[in-house]
N, C-alpha and C positions, 0 to 999 in steps of 0.2 A: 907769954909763951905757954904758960900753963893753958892758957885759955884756947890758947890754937888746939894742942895736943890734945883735949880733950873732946875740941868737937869734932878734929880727926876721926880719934875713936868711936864719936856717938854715929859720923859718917859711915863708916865703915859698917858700924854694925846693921846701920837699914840696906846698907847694898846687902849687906850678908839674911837678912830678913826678904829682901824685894828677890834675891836669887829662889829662896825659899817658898815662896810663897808660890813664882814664876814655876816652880817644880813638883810643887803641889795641883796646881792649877792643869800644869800635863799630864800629869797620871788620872785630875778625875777627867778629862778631857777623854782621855783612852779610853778610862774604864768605863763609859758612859756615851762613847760614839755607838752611833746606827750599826748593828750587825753587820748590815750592808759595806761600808766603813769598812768594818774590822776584819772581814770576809775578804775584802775586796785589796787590804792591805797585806792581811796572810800570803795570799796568792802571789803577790808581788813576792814577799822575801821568800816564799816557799821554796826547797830544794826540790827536784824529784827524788821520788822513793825509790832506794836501788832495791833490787834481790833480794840484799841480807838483810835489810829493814823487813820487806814484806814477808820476809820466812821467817821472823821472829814473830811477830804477831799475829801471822797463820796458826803457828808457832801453837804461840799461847792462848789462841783460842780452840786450838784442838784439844790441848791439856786440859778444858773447862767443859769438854765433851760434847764439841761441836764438828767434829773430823767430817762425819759422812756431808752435813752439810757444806762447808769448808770445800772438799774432794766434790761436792756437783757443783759449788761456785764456780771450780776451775775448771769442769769441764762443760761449763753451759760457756765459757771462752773460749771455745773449742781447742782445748789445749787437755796432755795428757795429765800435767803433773804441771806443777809452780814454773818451773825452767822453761818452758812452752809458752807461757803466759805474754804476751805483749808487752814491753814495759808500759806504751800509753795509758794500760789496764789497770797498773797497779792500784792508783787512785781510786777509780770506784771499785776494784776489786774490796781493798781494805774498809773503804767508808760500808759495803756492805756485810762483810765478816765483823765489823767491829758490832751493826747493828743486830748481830745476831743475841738472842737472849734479853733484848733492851726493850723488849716491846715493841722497836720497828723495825720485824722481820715478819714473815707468815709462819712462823712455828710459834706463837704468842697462843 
């Protein structure tokens, strides 16, 4: 009996090792897939950006003393002010405010 219970346990412990390993194997699997992949997966669970997202990180890139650029982003969208703005816009509005200061803007 003893001998059953113990190989129970030694069972157990490779399923609990073979899960681990299984879990390991997925995260470097993630962190190691093609951008392409990763990009490609983002998009799938992506939300859209409402409003109050994109005015926060207007936001706080005008606080970093980007405002005037920022204010002709929104109005090369022919738009007067943020609330104007298209929402289809928000997206490359934000991936371009973000790249401001980063080296890939023309104020570099």
């Amino acid at each position: 009996m003893a001998a059953m219970s113990e190989m129970n346990l030694v069972i157990e412990e490779l399923r609990t090792a073979a899960n681990a390993l299984t879990s390991v194997a997925d995260s470097l699997t993630q962190m190691y897939s093609t951008s392409e992949e990763t990009e490609a997966e983002l998009l799938q669970e992506r939300k859209p950006l409402t409003l109050e997202e994109v005015r926060d990180i207007l936001r706080h890139k005008c606080e970093e003393g980007y405002a005037a650029d920022v204010k002709q982003m929104i109005a090369d969208l022919g738009a007067k002010s943020l609330k104007d703005v298209n929402p289809d816009d928000y997206e490359p509005l934000v991936k371009a405010v973000q790249a401001l200061g980063t080296g890939g803007d023309d104020d570099a």
